[in-house]
C-alpha positions as a Markdown table, in Angstrom:
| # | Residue | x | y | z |
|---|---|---|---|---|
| 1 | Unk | -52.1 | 52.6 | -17.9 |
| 2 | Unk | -54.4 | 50.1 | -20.3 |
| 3 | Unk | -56.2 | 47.1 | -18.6 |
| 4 | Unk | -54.0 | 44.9 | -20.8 |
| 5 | Unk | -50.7 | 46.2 | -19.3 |
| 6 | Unk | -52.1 | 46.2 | -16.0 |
| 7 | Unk | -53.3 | 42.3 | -16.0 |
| 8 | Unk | -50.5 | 40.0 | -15.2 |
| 9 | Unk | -49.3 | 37.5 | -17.8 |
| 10 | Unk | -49.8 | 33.6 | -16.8 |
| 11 | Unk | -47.2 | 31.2 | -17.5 |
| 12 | Unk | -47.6 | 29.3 | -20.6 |
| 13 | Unk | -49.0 | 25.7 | -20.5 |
| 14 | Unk | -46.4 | 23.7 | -21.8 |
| 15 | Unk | -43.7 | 25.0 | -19.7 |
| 16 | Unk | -43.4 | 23.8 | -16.1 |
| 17 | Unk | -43.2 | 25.0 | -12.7 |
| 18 | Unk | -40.7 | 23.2 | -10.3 |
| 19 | Unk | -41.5 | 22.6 | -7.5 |
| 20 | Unk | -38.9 | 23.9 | -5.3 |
| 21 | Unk | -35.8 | 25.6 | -6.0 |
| 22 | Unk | -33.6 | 22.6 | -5.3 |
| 23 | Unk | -35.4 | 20.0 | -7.9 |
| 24 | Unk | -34.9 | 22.4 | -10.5 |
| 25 | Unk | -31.4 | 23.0 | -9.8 |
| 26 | Unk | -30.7 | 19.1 | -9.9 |
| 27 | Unk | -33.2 | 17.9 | -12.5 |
| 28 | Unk | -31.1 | 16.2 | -15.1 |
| 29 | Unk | -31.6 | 17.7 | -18.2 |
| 30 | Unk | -31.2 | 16.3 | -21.9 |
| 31 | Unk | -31.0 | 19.5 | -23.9 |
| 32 | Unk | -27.6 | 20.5 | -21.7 |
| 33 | Unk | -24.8 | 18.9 | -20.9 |
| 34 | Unk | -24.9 | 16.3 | -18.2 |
| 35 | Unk | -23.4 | 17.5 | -14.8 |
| 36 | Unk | -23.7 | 13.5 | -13.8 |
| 37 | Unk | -22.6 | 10.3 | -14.5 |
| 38 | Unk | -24.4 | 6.8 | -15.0 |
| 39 | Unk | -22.3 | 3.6 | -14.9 |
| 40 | Unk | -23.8 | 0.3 | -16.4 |
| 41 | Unk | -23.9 | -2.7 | -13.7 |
| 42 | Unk | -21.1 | -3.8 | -12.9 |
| 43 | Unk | -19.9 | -8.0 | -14.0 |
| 44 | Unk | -18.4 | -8.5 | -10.1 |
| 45 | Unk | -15.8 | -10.4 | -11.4 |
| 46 | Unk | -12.9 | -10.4 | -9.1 |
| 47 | Unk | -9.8 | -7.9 | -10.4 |
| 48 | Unk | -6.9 | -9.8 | -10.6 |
| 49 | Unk | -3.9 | -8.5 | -8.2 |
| 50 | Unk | -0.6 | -7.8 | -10.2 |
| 51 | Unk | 2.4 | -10.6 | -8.6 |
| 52 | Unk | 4.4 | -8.4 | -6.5 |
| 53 | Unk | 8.0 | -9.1 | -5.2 |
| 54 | Unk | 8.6 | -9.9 | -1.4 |
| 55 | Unk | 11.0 | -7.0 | -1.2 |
| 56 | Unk | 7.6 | -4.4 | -2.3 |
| 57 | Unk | 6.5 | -5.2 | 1.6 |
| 58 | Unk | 10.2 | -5.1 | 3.2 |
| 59 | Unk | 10.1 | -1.4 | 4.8 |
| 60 | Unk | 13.4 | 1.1 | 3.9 |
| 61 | Unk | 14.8 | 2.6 | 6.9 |
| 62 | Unk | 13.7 | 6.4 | 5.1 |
| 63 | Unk | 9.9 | 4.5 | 5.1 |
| 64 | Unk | 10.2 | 3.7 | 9.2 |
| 65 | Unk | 11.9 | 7.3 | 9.5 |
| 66 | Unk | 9.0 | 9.1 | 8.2 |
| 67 | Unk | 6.2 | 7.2 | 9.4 |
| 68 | Unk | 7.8 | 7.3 | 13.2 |
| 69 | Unk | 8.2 | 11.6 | 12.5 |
| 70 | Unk | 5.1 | 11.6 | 11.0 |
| 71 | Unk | 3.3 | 9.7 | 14.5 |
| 72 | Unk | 5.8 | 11.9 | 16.9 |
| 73 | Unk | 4.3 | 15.4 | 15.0 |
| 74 | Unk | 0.8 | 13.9 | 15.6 |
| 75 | Unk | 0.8 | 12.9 | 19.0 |
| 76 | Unk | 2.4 | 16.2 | 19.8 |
| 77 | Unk | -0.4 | 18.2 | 18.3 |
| 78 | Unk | -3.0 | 16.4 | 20.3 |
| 79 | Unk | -0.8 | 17.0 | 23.5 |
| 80 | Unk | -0.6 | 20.6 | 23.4 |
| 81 | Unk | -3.8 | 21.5 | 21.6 |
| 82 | Unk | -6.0 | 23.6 | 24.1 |
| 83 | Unk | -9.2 | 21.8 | 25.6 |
| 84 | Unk | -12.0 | 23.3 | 23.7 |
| 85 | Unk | -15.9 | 23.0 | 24.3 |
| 86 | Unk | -17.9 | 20.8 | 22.2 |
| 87 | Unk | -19.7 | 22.9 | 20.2 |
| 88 | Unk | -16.6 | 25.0 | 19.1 |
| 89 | Unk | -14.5 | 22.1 | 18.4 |
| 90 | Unk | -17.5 | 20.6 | 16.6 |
| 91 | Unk | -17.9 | 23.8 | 14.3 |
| 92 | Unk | -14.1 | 24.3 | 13.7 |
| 93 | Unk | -14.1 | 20.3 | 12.3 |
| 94 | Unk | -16.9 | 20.9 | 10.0 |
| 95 | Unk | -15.0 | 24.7 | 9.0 |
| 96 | Unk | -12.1 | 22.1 | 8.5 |
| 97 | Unk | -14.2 | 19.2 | 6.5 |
| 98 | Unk | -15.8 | 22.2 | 4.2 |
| 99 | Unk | -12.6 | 23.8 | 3.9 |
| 100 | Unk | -10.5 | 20.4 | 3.1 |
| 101 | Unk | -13.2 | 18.9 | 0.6 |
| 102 | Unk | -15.4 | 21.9 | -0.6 |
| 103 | Unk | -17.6 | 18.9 | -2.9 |
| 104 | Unk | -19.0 | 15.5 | -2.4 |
| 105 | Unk | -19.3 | 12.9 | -4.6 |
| 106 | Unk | -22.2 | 10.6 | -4.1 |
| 107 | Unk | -23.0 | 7.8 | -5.8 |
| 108 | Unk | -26.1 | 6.2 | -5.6 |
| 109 | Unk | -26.4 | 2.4 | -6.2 |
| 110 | Unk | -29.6 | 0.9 | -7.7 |
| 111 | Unk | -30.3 | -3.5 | -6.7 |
| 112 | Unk | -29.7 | -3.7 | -10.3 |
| 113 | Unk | -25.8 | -2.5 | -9.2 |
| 114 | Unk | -26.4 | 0.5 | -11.7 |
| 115 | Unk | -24.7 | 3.7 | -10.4 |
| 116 | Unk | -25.8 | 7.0 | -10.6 |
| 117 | Unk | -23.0 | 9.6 | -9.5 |
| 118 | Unk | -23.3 | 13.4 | -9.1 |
| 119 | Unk | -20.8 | 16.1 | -7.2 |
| 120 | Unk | -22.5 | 18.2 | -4.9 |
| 121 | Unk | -21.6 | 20.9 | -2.8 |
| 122 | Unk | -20.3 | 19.8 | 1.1 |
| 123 | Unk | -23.1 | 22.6 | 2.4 |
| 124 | Unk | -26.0 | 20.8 | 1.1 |
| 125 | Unk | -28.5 | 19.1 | 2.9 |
| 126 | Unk | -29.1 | 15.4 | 1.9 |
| 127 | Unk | -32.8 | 17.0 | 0.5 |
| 128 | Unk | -30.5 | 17.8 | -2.4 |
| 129 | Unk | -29.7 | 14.2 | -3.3 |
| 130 | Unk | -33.2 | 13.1 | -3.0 |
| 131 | Unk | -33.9 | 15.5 | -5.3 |
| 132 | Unk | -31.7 | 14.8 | -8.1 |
| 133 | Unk | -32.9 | 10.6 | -7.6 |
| 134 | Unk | -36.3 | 11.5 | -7.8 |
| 135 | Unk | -36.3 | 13.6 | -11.0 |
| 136 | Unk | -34.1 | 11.2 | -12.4 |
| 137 | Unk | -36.4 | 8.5 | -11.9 |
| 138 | Unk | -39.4 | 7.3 | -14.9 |
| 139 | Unk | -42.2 | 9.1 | -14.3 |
| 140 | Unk | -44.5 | 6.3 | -13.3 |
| 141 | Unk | -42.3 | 5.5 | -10.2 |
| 142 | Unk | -41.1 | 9.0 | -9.1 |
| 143 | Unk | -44.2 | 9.0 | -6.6 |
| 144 | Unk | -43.1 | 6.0 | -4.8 |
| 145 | Unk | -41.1 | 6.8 | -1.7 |
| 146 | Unk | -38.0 | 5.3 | -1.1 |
| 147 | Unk | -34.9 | 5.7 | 1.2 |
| 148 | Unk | -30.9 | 5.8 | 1.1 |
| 149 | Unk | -28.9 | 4.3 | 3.2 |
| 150 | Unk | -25.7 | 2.9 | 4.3 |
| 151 | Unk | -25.3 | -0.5 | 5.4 |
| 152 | Unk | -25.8 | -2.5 | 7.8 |
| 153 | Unk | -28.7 | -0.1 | 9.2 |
| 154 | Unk | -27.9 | 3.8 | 9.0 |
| 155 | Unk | -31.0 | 5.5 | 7.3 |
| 156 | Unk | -30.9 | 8.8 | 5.7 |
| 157 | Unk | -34.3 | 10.1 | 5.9 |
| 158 | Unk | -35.5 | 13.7 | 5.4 |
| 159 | Unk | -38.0 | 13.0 | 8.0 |
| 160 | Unk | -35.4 | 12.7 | 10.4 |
| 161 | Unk | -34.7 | 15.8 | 12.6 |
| 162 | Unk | -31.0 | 14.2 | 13.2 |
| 163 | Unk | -30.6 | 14.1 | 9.3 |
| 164 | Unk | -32.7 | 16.7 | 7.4 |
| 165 | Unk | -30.9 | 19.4 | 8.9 |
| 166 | Unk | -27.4 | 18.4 | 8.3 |
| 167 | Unk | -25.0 | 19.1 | 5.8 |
| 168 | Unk | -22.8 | 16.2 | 3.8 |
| 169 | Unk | -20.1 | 17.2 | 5.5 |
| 170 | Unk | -21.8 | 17.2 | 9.3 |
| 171 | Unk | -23.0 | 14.0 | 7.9 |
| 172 | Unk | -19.9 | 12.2 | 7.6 |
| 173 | Unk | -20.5 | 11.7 | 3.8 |
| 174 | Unk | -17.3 | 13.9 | 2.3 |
| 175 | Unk | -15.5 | 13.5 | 0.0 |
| 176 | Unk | -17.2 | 10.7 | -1.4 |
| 177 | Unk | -20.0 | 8.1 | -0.8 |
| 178 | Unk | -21.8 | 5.3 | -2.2 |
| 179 | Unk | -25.5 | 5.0 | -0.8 |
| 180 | Unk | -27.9 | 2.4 | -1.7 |
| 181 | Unk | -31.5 | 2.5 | -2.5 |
| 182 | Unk | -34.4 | 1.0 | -1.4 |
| 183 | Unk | -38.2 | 1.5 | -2.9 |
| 184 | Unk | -41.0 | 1.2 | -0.8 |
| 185 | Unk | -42.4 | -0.6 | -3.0 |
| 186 | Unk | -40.3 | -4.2 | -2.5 |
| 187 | Unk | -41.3 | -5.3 | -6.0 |
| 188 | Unk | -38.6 | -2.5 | -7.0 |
| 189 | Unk | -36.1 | -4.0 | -4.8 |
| 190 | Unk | -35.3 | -7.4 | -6.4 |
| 191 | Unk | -31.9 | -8.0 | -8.2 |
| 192 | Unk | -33.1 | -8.6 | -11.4 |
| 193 | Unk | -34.8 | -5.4 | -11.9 |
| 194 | Unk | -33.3 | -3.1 | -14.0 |
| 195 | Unk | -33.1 | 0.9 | -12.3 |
| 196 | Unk | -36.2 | 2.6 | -12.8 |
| 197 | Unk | -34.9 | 5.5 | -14.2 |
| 198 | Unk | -35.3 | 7.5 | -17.9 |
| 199 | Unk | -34.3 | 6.2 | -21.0 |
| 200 | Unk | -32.3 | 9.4 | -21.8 |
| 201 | Unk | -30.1 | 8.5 | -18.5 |
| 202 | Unk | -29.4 | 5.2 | -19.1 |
| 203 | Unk | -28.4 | 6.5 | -22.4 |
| 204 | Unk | -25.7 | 7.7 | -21.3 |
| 205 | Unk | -24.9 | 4.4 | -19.0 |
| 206 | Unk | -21.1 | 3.8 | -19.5 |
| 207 | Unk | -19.2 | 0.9 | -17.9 |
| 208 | Unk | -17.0 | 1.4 | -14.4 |
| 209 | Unk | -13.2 | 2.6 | -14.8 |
| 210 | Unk | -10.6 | 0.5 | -14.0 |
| 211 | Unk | -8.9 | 1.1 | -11.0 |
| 212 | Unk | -5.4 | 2.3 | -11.4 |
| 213 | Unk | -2.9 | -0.5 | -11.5 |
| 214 | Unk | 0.7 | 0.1 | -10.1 |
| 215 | Unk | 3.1 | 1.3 | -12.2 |
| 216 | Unk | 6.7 | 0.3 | -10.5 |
| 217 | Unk | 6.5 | -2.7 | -8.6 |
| 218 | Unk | 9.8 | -1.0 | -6.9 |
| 219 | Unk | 8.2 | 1.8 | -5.5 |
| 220 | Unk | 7.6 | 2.4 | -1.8 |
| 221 | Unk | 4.4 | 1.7 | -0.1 |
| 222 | Unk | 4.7 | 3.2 | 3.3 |
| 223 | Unk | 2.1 | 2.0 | 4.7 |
| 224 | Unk | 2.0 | -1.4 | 3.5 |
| 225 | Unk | 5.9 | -1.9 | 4.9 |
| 226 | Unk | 5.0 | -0.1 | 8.2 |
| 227 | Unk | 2.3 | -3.1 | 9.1 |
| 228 | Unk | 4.7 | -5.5 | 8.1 |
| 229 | Unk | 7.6 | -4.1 | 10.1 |
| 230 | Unk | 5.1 | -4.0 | 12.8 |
| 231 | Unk | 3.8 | -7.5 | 12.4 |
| 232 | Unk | 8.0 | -8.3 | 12.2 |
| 233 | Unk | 8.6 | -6.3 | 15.2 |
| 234 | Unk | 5.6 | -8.5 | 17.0 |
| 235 | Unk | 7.2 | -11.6 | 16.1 |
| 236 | Unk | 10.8 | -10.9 | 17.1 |
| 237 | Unk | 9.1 | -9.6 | 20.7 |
| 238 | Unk | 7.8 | -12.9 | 20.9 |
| 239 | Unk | 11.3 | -14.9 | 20.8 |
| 240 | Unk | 12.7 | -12.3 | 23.6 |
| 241 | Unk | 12.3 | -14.1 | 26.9 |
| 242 | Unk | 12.4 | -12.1 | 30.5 |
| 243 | Unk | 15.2 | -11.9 | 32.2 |
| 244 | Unk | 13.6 | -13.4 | 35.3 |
| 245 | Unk | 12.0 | -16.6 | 33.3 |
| 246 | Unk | 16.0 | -16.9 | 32.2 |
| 247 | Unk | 16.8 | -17.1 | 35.9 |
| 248 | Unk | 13.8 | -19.1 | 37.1 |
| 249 | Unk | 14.8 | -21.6 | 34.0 |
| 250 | Unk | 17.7 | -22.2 | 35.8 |
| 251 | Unk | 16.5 | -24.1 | 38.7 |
| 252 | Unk | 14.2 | -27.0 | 38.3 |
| 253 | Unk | 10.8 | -27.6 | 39.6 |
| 254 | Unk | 12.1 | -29.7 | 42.4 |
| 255 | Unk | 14.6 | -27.6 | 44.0 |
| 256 | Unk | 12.6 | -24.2 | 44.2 |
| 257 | Unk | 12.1 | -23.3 | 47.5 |
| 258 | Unk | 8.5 | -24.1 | 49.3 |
| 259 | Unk | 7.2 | -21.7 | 52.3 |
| 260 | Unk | 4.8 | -23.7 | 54.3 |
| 261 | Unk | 2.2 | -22.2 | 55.9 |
C-alpha cells in the first residue's frame, strides 16, 4: 500500500462539523424543506365569540346519559384496578403517554410574541429543543445562554438533574406545549425587540390560523350542558328545605321548649 492511500483524508474547510449529533439533526436548513414552522406576532386582538342560542347550553337527556355512564365506567376502573408500586405505575403511565401521543409539538414563544413551532419525538430529551432554538438563532446571539420556561416559575434547564434527563413525555410536555424564552442577556428580553433569529426563518414567518369556528349552532356540547345541568342541579338543591327546618318552622320562637339547667 502507497503512503498516499495509507494517510487519512481531512475534511474539507468549507464544510462543517456539528457539534453533536442532536444539533445536526435539528439545525434548520434552507436548501431542504422546512420540518418547522414560524408564525409572525400575533395582533392580540380579542376573537369575537359567534351568538349562540340558550337552548346550545340546555343538556339532552342522551347528553346527561352518557356523561353519567361515562363517570360510572371511570370510577369503576379506579376501584378495581390493582394497587401497584410507584415505579411500575410510573413507567406503565409514561408506556401509556408515549404510546397515546408518540410526537410533541412545542412551540417556542419569543417577547416579540413570534412563534417558532417544531414536532418532536415524545422520547426526546428537552436537550433536543435547545438545540433546534439555538441553531435557529443569528449567529451573533447563538452564544448567549438563555432558558425556557413555563409560567409562573417552572424552569427547564439542561443543568438540572430533575430535567436534563427526562423525556417530553416524563416531562409533562405531550402532546403539545408553548414555552417562553428568556435571554440572559435582558436587553434581548424587551417587547419591542424583534426574535433574534435568521433572516431565512423569518422568511418563512406566516401569520397564526384561525381557530375553528362552530359549524351548527344546534349541535351538542356535552360538556358545556353537563356544567350547566350541574350548576341547574345546584340551584334547584338550594330551594329544597329539610324536613326537620319544615317541622321546626312550624312552631314559633316563643313556644319551643327551654331546658333549664
Amino acid at each position: 500500500m502507497s503512503e498516499a492511500e495509507s494517510e487519512p483524508v481531512p475534511p474539507a474547510a468549507s464544510e462543517p462539523v456539528p457539534s453533536t449529533v442532536s444539533e445536526a439533526q435539528n439545525a434548520p436548513s434552507a436548501d431542504e424543506s422546512p420540518t418547522f414552522k414560524v408564525y409572525k406576532p400575533s395582533s392580540g386582538s380579542s376573537i369575537p365569540t359567534p351568538d349562540l342560542p340558550d337552548n346550545y347550553f340546555d343538556p339532552t337527556p342522551s347528553d346527561l346519559k352518557l356523561a353519567q355512564t361515562q363517570l360510572s365506567a371511570r370510577t369503576q376502573a379506579l376501584t378495581n384496578a390493582p394497587l401497584q408500586l410507584r415505579a411500575p405505575r410510573e413507567a406503565a403511565d409514561k408506556a401509556k403517554k408515549i404510546e397515546r401521543w408518540p410526537n410533541t409539538t412545542i412551540r417556542i414563544r419569543f417577547t416579540d410574541r413570534t412563534q417558532l413551532e417544531k414536532v418532536f419525538p415524545s422520547t426526546d430529551k428537552i436537550k433536543s429543543v435547545y438545540a433546534f432554538v439555538r441553531n435557529s438563532l443569528r449567529e451573533d446571539v447563538k452564544p448567549i445562554k438563555f432558558i425556557l420556561y413555563q409560567p409562573p416559575g417552572r424552569d427547564l434547564k439542561v443543568s438540572d438533574l430533575k430535567v436534563k434527563n427526562l423525556s417530553l413525555a416524563e416531562l409533562d410536555l405531550t402532546p403539545s406545549s408553548v414555552l417562553l424564552l428568556r435571554f440572559e442577556d435582558e436587553s434581548l428580553n424587551a417587547s419591542n425587540v424583534p426574535a433574534p433569529l435568521e433572516s431565512n426563518i423569518l422568511a418563512l414567518a406566516q401569520s397564526l390560523p384561525e381557530p375553528p369556528q362552530p359549524s351548527d349552532t344546534s349541535s351538542s356540547a356535552p360538556l358545556k350542558k353537563l356544567g350547566n345541568s350541574l350548576n341547574s342541579g345546584l340551584a334547584a338543591g338550594e330551594k329544597k328545605v329539610p324536613k326537620w327546618l319544615k317541622l321546626g318552622s312550624a312552631y314559633p320562637l316563643s313556644c319551643m321548649p327551654v331546658t333549664l339547667y
